[in-house]
C-alpha positions in Angstrom: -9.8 -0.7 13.3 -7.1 0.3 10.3 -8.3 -0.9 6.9 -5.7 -3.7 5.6 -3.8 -3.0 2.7 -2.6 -6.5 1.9 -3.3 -6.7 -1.7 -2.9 -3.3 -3.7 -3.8 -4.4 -7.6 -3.6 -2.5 -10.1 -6.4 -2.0 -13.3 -6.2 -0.2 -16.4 -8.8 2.7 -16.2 -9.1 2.0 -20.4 -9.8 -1.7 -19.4 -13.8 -1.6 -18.9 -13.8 -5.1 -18.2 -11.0 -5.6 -16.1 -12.6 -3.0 -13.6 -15.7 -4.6 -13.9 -13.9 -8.1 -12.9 -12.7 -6.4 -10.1 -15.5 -5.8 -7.8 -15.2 -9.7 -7.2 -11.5 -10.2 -6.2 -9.8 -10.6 -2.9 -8.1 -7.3 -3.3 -8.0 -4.5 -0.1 -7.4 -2.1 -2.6 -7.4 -1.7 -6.5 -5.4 1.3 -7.8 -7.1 2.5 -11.2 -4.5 3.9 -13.3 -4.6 6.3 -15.7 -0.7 6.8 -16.4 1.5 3.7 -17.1 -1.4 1.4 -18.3 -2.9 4.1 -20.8 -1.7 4.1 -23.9 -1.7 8.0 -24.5 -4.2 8.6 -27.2 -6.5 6.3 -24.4 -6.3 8.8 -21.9 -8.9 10.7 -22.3 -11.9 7.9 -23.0 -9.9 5.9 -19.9 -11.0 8.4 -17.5 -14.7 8.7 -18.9 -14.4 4.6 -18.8 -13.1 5.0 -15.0 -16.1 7.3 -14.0 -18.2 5.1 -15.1 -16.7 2.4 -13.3 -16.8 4.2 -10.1 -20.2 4.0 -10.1 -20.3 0.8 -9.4 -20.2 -1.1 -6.1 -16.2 -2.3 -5.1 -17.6 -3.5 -1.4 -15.0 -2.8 1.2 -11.9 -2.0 -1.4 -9.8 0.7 -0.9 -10.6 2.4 -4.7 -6.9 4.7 -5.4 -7.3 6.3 -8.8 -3.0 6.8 -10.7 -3.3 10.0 -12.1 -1.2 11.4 -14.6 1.8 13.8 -13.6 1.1 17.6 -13.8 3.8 18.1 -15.8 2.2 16.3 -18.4 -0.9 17.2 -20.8 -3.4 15.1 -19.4 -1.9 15.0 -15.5 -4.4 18.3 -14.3 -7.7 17.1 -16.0 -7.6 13.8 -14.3 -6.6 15.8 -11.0 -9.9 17.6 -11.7 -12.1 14.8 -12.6 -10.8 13.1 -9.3 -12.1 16.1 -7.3 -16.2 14.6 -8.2 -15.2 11.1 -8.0 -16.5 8.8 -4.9 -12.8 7.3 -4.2 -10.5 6.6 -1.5 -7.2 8.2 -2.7 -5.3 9.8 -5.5 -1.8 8.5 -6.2 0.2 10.6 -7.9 3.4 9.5 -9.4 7.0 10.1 -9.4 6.7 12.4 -6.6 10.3 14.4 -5.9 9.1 16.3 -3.0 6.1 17.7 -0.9 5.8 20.3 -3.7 4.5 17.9 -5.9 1.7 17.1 -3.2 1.1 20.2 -2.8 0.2 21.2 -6.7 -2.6 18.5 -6.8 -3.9 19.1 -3.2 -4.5 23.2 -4.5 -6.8 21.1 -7.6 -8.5 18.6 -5.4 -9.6 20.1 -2.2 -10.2 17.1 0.4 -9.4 13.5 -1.3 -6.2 11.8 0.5 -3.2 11.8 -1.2 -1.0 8.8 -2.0 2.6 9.5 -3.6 4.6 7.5 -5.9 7.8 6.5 -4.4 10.0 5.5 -7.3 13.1 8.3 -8.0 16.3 9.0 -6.2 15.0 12.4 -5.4 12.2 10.9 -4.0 13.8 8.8 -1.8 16.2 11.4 0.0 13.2 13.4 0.4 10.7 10.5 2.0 10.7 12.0 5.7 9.3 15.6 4.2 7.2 13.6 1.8 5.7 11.5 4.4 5.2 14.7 6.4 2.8 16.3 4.3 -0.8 17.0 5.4 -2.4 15.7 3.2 -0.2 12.3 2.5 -2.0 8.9 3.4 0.2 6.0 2.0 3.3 5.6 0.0 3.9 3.0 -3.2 7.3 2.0 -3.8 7.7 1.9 -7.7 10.9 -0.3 -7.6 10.7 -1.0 -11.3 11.1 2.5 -12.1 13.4 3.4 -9.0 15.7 0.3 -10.6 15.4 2.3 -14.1 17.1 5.3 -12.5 19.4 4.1 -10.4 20.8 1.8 -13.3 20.6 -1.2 -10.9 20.6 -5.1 -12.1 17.9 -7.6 -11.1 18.7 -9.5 -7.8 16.2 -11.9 -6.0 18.0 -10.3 -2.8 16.7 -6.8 -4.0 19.8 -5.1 -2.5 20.2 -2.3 -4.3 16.4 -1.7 -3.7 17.3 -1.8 0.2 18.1 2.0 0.8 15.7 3.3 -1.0 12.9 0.8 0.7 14.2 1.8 3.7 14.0 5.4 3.8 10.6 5.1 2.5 9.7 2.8 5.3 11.1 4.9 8.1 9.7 8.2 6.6 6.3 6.3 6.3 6.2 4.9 10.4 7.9 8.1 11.4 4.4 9.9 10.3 1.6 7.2 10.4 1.0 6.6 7.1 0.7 3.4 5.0 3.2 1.9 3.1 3.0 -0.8 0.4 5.9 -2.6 -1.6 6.8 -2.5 -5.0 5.4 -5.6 -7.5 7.0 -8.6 -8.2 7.0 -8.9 -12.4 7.2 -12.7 -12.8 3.2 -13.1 -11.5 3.9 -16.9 -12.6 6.5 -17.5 -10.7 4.9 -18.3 -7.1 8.1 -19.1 -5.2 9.5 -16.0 -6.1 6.7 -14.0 -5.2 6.0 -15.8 -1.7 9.7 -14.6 -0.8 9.5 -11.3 -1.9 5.9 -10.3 -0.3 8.2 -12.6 3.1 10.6 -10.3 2.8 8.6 -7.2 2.3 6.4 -8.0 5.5 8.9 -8.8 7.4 10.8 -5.1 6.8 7.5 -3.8 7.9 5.5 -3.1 5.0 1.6 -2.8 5.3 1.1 -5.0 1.8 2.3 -4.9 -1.9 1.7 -3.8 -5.1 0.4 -6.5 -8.0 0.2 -6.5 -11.4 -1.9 -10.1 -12.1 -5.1 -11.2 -9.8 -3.2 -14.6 -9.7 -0.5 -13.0 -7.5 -3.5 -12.4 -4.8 -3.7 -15.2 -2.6 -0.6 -15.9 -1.7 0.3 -11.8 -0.8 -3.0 -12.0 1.3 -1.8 -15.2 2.7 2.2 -13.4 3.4 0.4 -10.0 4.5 -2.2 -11.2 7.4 -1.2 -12.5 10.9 -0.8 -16.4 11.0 -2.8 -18.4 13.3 0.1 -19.0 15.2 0.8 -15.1 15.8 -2.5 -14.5 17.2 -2.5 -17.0 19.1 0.6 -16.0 20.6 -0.8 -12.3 20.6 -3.8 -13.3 22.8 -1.4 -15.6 25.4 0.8 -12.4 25.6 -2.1 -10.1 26.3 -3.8 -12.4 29.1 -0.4 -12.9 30.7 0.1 -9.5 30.9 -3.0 -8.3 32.3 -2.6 -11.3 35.1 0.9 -10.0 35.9 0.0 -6.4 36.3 -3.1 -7.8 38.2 -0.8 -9.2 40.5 1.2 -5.7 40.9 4.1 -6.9 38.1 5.6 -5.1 35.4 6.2 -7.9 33.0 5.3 -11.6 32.1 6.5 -14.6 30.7 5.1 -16.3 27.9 7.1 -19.2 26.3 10.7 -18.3 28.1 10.3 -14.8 26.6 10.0 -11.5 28.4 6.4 -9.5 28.0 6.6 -6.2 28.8 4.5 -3.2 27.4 5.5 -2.9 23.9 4.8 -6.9 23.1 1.3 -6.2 24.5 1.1 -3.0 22.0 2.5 -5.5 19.1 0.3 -8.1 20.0 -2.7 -5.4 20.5 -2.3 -4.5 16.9 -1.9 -8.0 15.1 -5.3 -9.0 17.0 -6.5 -5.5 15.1 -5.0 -6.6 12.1 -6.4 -10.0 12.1 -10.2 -8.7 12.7 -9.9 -6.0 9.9 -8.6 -9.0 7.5 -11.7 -11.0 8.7 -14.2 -8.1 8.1 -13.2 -7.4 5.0 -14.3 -11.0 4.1 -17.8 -10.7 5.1 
């Protein structure tokens, strides 16, 4: 049973109390970040703060720890404090190719590795990046991506749409997860409800968030409805009768059933008990 990654939100590691408040939020995952949210004479004392943390329980969340780039002064110590650190992944940002995987795998010896998706480079590189060893999920940083490319805001997110979709093809072709950019406005609940609709929909495993207040409804957007598992279990029983009965396919609702809806409908059923545990 895959862990969900509905909800990915993110914490300041400087932020003692904000990580603290996190242990009791609806979040899969919580990535603590020591790079964008750490003001840079913070960095140091945020990553004592975030050991600290770590001792603490976070339940069934996913814990991801943002370190710093290498090429920056404080990127290799956090890759080193990571190495003694009872986590779940390391995401490393603006990652340009496996190479970049590659330097803080040599410094942290068995910890999955998450990568930044958020540069051009990046982005024509996905399939190679996705192919790493040692990869386990993707983020898309579209705020930054938008920076580079020079690209205006459009609730359509079209000139996000190639660089999503490499990502998302590189991330499916090799097995790893995948989780959408944030949405900025975390007031604004209509636009965040179509975004995480349209993220799911392209095939994304959950999304990145900014704001605890954005939680509920990208849990709500990310998990199987009642009406797809239902559907799911009818497709599965149907199918097992048919082949019972020495046929290849079934019907369910006017629609064709054949092998690959039972595999669909296998992993939304998966989906929807991993959703459930996590709850417990």
């Amino acid at each position: 049973m895959a862990r969900p990654y509905r909800s990915v939100l993110y914490i300041p590691a400087a932020n003692a109390r904000a990580m603290d408040k996190a242990r009791g939020l609806p979040a899969d995952a919580i990535i603590f970040d020591l790079e964008d949210a750490v003001a840079p004479d913070a960095k140091a004392a945020a990553r004592d703060a975030l050991a600290q943390a770590l001792t603490q329980d976070y339940g069934p969340r996913a814990r991801i720890v943002r370190i710093n780039a290498l090429s920056t002064e404080w990127g290799a110590d956090d890759a080193r404090a990571c190495a003694g650190l009872d986590i779940d992944a390391v995401l490393i940002p603006k990652v340009d190719g496996p190479g970049d995987l590659g330097r803080v795998a040599a410094l942290i010896p068995d910890t999955p590795l998450w990568a930044m998706m958020e540069t051009p480079l990046g982005m024509l590189n996905a399939a190679a990046i996705a192919a790493h060893p040692r990869l386990a999920g993707m983020v898309m940083g579209t705020n930054d991506l938008a920076k580079d490319l020079g690209s205006r805001f459009r609730a359509d997110r079209l000139p996000m749409m190639a660089g999503l979709g490499l990502c998302l093809l590189a991330a499916k072709a090799h097995g790893v997860v995948i989780v959408d950019g944030v949405f900025n406005a975390f007031k604004d609940e209509d636009g965040l409800r179509a975004e995480c609709g349209q993220g799911r929909d392209m095939g994304f495993d959950g999304k990145t968030l900014i704001h605890p207040a954005q939680l509920e409804i990208t849990n709500a957007a990310f998990a199987p409805t009642e009406e797809e598992v239902a559907l799911a279990r009818r497709q599965i029983e149907a199918f097992d009768a048919a082949t019972a009965e020495g046929k290849g396919v079934a019907v369910v609702d006017g629609r064709i059933v054949e092998n690959l809806h039972v595999a669909t409908a296998r992993q939304t059923l998966d989906r929807a008990q991993a959703i459930a545990a996590m709850a417990q």
